[in-house]
VOROFI-23080 format. One record per residue (C-alpha): residue in three letters; x, y, z. Coordinates in nm, 2 decimals. Each point is the difference from the previous one (the first is absolute). Last residue first. Example, Ala and Ser with C-alpha at 12.3 -4.5 7.8 and 13.67 -1.06 7.14 Angstrom:
+-----+--------+--------+--------+
|   r |   east |  north |     up |
+-----+--------+--------+--------+
| SER |   1.37 |  -0.11 |   0.71 |
| ALA |  -0.14 |  -0.34 |   0.07 |
+-----+--------+--------+--------+
END
This chain:
+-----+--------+--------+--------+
|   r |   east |  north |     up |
+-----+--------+--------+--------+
| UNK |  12.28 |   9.70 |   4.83 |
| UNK |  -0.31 |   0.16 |   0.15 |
| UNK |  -0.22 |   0.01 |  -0.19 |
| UNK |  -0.21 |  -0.28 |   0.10 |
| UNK |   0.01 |   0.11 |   0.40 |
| UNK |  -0.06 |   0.32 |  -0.09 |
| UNK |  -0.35 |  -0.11 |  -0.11 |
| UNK |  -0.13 |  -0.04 |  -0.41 |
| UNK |  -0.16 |   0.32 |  -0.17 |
| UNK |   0.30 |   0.08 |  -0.30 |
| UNK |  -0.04 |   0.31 |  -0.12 |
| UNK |   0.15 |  -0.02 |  -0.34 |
| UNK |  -0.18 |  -0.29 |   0.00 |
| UNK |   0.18 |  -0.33 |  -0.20 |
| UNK |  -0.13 |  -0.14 |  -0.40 |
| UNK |   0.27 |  -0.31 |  -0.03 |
| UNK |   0.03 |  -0.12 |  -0.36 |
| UNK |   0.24 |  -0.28 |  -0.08 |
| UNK |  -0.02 |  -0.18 |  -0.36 |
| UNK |   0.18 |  -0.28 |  -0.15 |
| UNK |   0.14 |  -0.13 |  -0.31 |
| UNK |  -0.15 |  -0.10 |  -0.34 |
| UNK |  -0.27 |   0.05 |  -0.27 |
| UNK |  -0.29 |   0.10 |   0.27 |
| UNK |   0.17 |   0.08 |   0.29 |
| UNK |   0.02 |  -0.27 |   0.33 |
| UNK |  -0.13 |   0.12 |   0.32 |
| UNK |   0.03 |   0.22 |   0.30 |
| UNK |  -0.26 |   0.31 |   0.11 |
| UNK |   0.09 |   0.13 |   0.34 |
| UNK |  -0.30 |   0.24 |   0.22 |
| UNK |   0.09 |   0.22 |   0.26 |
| UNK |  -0.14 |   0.08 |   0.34 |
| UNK |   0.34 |   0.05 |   0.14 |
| UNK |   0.06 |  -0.39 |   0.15 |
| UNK |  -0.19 |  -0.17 |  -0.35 |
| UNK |   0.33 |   0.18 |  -0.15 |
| UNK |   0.21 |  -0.18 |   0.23 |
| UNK |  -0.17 |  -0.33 |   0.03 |
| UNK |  -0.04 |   0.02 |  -0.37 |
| UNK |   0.38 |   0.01 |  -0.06 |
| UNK |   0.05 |  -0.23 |   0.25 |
| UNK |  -0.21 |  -0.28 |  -0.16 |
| UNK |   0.19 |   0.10 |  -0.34 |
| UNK |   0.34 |  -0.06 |   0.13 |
| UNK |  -0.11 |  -0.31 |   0.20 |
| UNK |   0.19 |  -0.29 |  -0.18 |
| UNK |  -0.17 |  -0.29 |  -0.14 |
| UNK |   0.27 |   0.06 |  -0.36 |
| UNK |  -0.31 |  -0.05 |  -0.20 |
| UNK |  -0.16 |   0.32 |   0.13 |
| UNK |   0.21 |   0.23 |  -0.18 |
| UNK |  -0.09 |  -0.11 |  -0.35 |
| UNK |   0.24 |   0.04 |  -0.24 |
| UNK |   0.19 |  -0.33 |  -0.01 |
| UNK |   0.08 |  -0.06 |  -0.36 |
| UNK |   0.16 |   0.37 |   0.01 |
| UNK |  -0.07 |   0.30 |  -0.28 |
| UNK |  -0.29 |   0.12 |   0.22 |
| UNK |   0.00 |   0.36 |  -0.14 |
| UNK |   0.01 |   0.15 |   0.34 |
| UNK |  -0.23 |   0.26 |   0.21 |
| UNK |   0.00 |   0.15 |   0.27 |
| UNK |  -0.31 |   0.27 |   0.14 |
| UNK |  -0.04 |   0.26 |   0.26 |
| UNK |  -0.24 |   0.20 |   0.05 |
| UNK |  -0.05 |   0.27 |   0.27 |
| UNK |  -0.34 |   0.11 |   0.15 |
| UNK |  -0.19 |   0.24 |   0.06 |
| UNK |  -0.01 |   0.14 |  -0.34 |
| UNK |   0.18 |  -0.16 |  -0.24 |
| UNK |   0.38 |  -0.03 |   0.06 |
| UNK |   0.22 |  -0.19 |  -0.25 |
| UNK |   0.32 |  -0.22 |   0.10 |
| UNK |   0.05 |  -0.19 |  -0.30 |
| UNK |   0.28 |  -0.30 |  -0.01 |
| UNK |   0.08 |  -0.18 |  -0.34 |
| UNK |   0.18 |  -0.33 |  -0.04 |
| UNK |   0.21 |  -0.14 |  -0.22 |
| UNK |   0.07 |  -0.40 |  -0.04 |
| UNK |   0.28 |  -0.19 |  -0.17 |
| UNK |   0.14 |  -0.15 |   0.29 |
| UNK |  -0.30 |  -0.16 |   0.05 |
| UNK |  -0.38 |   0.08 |   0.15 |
| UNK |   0.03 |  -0.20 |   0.37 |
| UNK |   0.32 |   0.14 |   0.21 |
| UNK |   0.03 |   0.31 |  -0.15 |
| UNK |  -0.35 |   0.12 |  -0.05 |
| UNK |  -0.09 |  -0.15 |   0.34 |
| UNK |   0.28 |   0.27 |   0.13 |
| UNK |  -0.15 |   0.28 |  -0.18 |
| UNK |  -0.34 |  -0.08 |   0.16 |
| UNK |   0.15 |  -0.06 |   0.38 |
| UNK |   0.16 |   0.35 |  -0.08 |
| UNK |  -0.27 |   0.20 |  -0.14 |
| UNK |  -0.28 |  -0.16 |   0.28 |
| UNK |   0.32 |   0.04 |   0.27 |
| UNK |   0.02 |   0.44 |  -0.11 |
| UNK |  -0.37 |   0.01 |  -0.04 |
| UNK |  -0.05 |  -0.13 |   0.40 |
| UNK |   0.27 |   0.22 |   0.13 |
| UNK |  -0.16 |   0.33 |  -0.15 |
| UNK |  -0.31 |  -0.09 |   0.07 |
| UNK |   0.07 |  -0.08 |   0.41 |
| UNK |   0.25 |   0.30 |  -0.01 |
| UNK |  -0.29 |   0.24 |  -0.09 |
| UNK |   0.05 |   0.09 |  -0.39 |
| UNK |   0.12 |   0.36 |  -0.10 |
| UNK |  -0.07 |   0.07 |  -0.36 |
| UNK |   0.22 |   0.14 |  -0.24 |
| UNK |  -0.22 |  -0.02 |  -0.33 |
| UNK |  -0.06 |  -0.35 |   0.05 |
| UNK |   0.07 |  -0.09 |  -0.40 |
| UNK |   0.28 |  -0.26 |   0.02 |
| UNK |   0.10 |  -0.21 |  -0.29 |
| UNK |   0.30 |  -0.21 |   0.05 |
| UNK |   0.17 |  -0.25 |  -0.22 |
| UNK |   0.12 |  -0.29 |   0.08 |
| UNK |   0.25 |  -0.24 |  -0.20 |
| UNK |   0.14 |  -0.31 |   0.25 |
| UNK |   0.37 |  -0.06 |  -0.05 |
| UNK |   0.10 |   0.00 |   0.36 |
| UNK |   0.12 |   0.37 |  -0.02 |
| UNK |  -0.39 |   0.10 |  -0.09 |
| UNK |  -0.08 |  -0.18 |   0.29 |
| UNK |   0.16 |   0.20 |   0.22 |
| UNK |  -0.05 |   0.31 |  -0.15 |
| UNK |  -0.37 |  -0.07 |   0.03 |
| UNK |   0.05 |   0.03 |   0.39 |
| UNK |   0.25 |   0.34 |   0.00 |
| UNK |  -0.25 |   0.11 |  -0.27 |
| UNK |  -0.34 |  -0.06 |   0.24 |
| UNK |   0.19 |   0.18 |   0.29 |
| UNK |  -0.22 |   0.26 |   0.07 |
| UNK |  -0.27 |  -0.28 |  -0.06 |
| UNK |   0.09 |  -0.11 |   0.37 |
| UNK |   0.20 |  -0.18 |   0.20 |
| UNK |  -0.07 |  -0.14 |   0.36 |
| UNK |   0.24 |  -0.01 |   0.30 |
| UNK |  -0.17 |   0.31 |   0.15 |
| UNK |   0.05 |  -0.01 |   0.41 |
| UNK |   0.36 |  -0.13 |  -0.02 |
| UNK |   0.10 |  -0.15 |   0.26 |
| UNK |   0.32 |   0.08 |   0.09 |
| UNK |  -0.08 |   0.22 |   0.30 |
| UNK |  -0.12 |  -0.30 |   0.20 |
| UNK |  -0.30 |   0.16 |   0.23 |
| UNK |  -0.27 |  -0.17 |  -0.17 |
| UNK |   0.14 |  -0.34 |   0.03 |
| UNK |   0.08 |  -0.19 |  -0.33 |
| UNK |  -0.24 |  -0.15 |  -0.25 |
| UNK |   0.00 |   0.30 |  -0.20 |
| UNK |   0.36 |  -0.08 |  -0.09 |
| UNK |  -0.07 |  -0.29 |  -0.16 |
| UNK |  -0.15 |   0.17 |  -0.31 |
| UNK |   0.28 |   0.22 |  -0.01 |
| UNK |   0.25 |  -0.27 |   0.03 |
| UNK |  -0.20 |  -0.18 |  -0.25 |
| UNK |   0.06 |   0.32 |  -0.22 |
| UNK |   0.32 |   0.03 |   0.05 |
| UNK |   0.12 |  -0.34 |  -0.10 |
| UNK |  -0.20 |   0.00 |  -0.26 |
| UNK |   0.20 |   0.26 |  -0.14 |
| UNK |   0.28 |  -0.12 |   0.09 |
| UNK |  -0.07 |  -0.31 |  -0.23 |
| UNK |  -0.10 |   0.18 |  -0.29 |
| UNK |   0.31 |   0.20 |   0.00 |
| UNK |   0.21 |  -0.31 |   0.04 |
| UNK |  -0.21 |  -0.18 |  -0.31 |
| UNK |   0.04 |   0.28 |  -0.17 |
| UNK |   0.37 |   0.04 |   0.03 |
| UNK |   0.00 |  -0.38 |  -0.09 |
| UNK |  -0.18 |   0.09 |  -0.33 |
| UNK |   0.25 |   0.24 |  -0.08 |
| UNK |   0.30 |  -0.29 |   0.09 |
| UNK |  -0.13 |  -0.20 |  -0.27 |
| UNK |  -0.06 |   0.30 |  -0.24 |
| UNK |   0.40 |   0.07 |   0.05 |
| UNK |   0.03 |  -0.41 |   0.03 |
| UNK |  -0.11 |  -0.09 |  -0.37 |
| UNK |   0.08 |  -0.35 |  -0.13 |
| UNK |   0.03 |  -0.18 |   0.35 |
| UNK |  -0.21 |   0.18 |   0.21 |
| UNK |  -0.29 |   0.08 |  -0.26 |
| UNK |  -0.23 |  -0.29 |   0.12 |
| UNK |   0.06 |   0.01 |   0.34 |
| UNK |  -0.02 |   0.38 |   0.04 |
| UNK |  -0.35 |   0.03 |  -0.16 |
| UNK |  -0.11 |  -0.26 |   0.24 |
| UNK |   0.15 |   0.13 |   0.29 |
| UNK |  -0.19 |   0.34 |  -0.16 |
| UNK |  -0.31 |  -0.15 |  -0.01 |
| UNK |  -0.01 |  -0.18 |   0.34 |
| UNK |   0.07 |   0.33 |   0.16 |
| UNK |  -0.29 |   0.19 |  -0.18 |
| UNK |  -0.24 |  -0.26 |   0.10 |
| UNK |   0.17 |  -0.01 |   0.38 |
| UNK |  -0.04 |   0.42 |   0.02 |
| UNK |  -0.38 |  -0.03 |  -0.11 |
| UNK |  -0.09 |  -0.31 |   0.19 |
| UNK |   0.20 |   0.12 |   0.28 |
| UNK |  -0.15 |   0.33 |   0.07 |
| UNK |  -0.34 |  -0.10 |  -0.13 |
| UNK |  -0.07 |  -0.28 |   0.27 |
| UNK |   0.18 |   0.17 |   0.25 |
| UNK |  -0.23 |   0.27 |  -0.02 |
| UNK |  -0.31 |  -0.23 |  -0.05 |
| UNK |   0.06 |  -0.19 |   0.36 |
| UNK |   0.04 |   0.30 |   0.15 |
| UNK |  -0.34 |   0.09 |  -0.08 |
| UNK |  -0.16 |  -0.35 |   0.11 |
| UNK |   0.21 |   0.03 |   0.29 |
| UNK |  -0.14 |   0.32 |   0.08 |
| UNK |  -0.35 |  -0.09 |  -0.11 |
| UNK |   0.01 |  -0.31 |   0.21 |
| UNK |   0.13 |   0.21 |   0.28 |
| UNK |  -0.30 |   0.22 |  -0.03 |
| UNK |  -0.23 |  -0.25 |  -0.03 |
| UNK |   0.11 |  -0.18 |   0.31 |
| UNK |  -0.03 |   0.35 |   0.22 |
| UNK |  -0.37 |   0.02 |  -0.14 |
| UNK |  -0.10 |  -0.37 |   0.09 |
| UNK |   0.18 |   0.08 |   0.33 |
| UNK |  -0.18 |   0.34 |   0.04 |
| UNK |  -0.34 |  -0.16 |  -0.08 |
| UNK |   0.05 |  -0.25 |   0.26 |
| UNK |   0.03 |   0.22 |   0.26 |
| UNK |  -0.29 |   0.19 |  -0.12 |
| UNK |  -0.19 |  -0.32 |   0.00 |
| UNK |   0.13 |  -0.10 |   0.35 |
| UNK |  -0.12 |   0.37 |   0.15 |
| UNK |  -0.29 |  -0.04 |  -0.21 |
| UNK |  -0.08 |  -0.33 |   0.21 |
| UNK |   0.08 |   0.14 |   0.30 |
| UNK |  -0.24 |   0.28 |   0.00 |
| UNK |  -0.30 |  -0.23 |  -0.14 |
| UNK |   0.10 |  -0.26 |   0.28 |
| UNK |  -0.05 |   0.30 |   0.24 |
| UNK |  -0.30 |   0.12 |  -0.12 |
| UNK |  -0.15 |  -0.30 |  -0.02 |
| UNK |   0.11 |  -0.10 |   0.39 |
| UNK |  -0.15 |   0.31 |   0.09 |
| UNK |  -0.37 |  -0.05 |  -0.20 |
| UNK |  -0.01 |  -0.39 |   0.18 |
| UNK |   0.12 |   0.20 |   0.33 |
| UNK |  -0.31 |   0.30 |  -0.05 |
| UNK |  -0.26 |  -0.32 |  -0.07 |
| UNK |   0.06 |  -0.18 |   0.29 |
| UNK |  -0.03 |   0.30 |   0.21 |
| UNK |  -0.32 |   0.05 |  -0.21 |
| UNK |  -0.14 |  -0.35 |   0.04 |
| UNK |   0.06 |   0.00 |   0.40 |
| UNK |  -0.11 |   0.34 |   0.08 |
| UNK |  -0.31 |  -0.07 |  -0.17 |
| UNK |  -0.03 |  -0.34 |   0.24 |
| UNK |   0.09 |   0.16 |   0.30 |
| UNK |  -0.28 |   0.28 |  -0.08 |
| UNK |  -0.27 |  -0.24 |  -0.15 |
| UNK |   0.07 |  -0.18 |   0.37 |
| UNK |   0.02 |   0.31 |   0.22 |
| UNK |  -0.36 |   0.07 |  -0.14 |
| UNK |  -0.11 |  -0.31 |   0.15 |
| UNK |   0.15 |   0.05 |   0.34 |
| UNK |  -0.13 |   0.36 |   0.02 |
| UNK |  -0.38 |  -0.14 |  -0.05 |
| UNK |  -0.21 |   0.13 |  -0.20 |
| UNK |  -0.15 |  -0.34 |  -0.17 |
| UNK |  -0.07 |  -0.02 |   0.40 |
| UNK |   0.15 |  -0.33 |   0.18 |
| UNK |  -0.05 |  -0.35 |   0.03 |
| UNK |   0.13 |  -0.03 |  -0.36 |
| UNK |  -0.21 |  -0.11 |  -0.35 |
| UNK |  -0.03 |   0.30 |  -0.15 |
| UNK |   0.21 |   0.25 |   0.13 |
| UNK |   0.30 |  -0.29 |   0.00 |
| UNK |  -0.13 |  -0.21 |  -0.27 |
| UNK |   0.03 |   0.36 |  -0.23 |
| UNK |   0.35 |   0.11 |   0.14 |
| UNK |   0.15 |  -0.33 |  -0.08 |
| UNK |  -0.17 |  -0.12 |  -0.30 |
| UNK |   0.03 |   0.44 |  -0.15 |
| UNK |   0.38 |   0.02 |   0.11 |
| UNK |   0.10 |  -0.31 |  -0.17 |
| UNK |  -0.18 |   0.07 |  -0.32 |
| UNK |   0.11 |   0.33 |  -0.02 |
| UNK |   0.39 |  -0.08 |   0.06 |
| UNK |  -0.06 |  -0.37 |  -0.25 |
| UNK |  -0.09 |   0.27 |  -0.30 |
| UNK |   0.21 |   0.27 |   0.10 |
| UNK |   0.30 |  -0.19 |   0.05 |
| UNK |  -0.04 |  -0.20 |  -0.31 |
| UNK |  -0.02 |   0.32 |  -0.20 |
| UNK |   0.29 |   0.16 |   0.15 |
| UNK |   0.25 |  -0.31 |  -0.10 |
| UNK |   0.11 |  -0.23 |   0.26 |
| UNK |   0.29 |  -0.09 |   0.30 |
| UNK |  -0.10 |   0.30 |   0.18 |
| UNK |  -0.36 |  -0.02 |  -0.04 |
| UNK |   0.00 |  -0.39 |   0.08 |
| UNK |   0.26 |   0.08 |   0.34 |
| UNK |  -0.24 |   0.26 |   0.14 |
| UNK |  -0.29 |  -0.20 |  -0.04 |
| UNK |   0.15 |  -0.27 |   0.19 |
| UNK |   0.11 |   0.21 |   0.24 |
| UNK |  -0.35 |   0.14 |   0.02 |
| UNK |  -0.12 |  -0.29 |   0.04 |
| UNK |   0.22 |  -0.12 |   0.28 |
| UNK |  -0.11 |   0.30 |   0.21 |
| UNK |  -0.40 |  -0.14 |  -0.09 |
| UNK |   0.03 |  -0.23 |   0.29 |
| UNK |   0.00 |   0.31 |   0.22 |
| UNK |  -0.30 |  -0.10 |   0.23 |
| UNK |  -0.18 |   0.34 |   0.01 |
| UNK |  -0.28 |  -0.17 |  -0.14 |
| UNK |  -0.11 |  -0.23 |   0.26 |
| UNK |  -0.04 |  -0.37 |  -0.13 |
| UNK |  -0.18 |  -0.20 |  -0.26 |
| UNK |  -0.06 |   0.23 |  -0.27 |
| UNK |   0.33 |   0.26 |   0.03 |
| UNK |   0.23 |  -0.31 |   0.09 |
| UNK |  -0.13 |  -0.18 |  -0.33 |
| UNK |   0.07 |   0.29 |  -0.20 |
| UNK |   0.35 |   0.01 |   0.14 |
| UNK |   0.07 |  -0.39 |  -0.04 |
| UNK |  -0.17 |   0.05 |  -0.38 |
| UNK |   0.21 |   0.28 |  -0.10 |
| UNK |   0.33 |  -0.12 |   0.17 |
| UNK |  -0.06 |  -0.31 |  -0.24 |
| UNK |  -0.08 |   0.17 |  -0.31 |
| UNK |   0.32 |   0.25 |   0.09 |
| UNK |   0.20 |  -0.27 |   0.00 |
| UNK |  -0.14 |  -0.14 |  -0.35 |
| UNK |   0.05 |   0.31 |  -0.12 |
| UNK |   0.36 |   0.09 |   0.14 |
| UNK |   0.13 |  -0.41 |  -0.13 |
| UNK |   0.39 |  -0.04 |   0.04 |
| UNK |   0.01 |   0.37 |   0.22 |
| UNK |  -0.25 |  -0.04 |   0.21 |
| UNK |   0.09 |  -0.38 |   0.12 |
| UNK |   0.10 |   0.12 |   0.39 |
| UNK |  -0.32 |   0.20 |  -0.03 |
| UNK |  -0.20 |  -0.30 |   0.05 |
| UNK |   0.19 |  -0.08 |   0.34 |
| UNK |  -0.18 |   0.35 |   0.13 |
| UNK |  -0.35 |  -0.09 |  -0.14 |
| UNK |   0.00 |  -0.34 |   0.14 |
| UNK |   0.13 |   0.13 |   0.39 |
| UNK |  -0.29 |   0.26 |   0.01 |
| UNK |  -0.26 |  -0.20 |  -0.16 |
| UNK |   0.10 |  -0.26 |   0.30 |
| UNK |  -0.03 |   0.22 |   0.27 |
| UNK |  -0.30 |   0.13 |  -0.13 |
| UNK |  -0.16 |  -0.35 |  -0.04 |
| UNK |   0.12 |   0.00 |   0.42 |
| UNK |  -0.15 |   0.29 |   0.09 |
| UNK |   0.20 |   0.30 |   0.09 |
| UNK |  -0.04 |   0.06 |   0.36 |
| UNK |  -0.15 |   0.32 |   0.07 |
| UNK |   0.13 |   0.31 |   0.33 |
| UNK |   0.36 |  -0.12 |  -0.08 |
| UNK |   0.12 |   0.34 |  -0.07 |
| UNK |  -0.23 |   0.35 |   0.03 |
| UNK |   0.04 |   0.30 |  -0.27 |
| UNK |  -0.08 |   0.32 |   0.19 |
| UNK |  -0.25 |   0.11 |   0.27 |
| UNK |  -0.34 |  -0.18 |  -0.10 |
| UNK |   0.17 |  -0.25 |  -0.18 |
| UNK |  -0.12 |  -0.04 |  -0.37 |
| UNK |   0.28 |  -0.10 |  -0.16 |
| UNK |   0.04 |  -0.30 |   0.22 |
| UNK |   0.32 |  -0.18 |  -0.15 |
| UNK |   0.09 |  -0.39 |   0.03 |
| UNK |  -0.09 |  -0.03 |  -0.35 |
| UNK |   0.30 |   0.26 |  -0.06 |
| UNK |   0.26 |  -0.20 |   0.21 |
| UNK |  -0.09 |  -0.35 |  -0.20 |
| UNK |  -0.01 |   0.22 |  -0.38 |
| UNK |   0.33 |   0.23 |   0.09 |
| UNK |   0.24 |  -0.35 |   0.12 |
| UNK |  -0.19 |  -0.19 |  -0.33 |
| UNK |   0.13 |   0.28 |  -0.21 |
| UNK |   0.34 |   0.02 |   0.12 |
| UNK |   0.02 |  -0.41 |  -0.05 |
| UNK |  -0.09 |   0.03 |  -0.35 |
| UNK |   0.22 |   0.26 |  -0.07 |
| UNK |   0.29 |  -0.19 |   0.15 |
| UNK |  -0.10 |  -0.29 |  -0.21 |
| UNK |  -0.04 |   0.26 |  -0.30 |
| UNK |   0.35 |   0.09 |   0.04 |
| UNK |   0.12 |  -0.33 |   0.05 |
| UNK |  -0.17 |  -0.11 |  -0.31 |
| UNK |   0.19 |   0.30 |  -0.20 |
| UNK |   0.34 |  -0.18 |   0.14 |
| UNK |   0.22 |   0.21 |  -0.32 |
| UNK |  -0.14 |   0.29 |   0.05 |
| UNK |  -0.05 |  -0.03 |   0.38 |
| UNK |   0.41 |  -0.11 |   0.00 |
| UNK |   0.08 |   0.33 |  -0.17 |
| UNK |  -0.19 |   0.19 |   0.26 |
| UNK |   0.19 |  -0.12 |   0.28 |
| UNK |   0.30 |   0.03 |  -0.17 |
| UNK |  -0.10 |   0.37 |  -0.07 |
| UNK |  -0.10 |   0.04 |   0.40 |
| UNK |   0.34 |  -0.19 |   0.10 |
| UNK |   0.19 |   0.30 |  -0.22 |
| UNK |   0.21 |  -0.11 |  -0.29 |
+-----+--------+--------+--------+
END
């Protein structure tokens, strides 16, 4: 840091120093300017009048009144005002008592709004000029009294040009910060999304490979001793199963790894082209599901296409865990229009057939995933028994990259 930015660090932060050493600067300009002759015959003539002594003193009060100009600027420039209207009555009128006035005038535009300055600017200027051409020893034209309304307007609009300045600057800054801000806010919204979408991935991959898992142990438990071929069936299952989810979390993990890892795969996410691999395994769990698909062939965007394939599975995998072993299900995958419906539904033969009992957050990501694409997701009970699903998605799905991507 240079000495002159230390220097000016230490005025910031010493603002009574500043206007100490203002003070003094002014007092040094008033005593050698009432010492001045401006109307020498040859040029400007020193020492030629004495400054009076209530001069002297007008002089020395205004200055130390400006050491205060920046805790009280009005009452400052009340004071200044009077010494310098006082000066212009009582004594010769090129006495420059009113300097301090326009200092303090200076400092109450600068340090107010525009109104203000205007209002105490026109006042000051018309006292000072008007008991100088009015009042004074000299002509109402004189130079000296027009140099006052001149010092003075200069005063109020230099004051006036800082005070619009330092707006524009604090203005500048302050949408600098807010735009700042705005890209945190936005930069924690999208890893909240992220984590929120992860969170759902995993959230389906194991509950729907775990569900199936804990079915077939059981299945294998119970028919171990008396009949091992089906035993060891179910245990094939539960192997399958388990690889299976061991893909897909290493899929879903995947994303998280650096960009320029060749093994991460940059589509981890199924889709409804394999809706019979997915209601195979459930069918080979025991569950009964039957498929009904009426899209006519239609290519969804991968966001869509992801988001049916987890609403199907987390709803088939409810159905097994909450309506029975008894239960069937039904899966329709019909397109109308823009959009692409997809309902589940079961025959509730369970005690436990509501999905929300368990506390779990199948259903919540569900919505959060459809609600994600612009779509809408129906849930409830069905009148006589069991439970419904019905997701209604865009074809043309309207949400950022950063939602579909997956």
């Amino acid at each position: 840091m240079s000495s002159i930015d230390r220097a000016r660090q230490w005025l910031t932060t010493h603002p009574l120093a500043l206007d100490a050493a203002l003070a003094a600067a002014v007092l040094a300009c008033m005593v050698a300017g009432s010492f001045v002759d401006p109307r020498g015959k040859d040029s400007v003539t020193w020492s030629l009048r004495t400054p009076d002594a209530l001069s002297l003193v007008l002089i020395t009060l205004g200055a130390a009144a400006l050491v205060f100009r920046r805790r009280a600027p009005k009452t400052v420039l009340a004071v200044t005002g009077t010494f310098a209207l006082i000066e212009s009555v009582t004594g010769d009128p090129r006495a420059p008592v009113a300097m301090s006035a326009v200092i303090a005038l200076y400092t109450v535009a600068a340090t107010t709004d525009r109104h203000t300055t205007w209002r105490v600017g026109l006042l000051t200027m018309t006292v000072l000029t008007g008991s100088a051409m009015l009042a004074g020893p000299l002509p109402w034209y004189a130079q000296e009294n027009l140099g006052v309304l001149a010092w003075t307007g200069i005063g109020a609009t230099a004051g006036d040009a800082v005070r619009s300045r330092r707006a524009v600057v604090h203005a500048i800054r302050e949408r600098a910060e807010r735009a700042e801000r705005t890209r945190e806010e936005e930069a924690r919204r999208r890893v909240a999304e992220e984590r929120l979408r992860i969170a759902r991935d995993l959230h389906d991959v194991v509950a729907h490979h775990i569900a199936l898992v804990n079915v077939q142990a059981g299945v294998a438990a119970h028919v171990m001793d008396k009949r091992p071929d089906q035993a060891k069936e179910a245990l094939a299952h539960v192997r399958e199963a388990s690889r299976s989810a061991l893909n897909e979390l290493r899929a879903t993990v995947g994303l998280l790894r650096q960009s320029d890892d060749p093994e991460a795969p940059t589509e981890p996410a199924p889709g409804l082209v394999r809706l019979d691999e997915l209601v195979g395994t459930f069918r080979s769990a025991g569950l009964h599901v039957e498929v009904a698909r009426a899209d006519h062939g239609t290519v969804l965007p991968a966001a869509v296409d992801l988001a049916a394939y987890r609403v199907i599975q987390e709803a088939l995998t409810n159905v097994q865990k909450h309506a029975g072993t008894e239960a069937k299900a039904e899966v329709s995958v019909v397109r109308v229009g823009e959009n692409i419906e997809i309902t589940v539904l079961d025959n509730g033969a369970g005690e436990d057939d509501a999905p929300e009992a368990g506390g779990g957050h199948g259903l919540i990501g569900m919505r959060e995933r459809v609600s994600a694409l612009s779509g809408t997701l129906t849930t409830g009970p069905r009148y006589g028994g069991g439970f419904r699903v019905h997701a209604i998605l865009p074809v043309k799905t309207r949400t950022s990259p950063a939602k579909d991507s997956v």
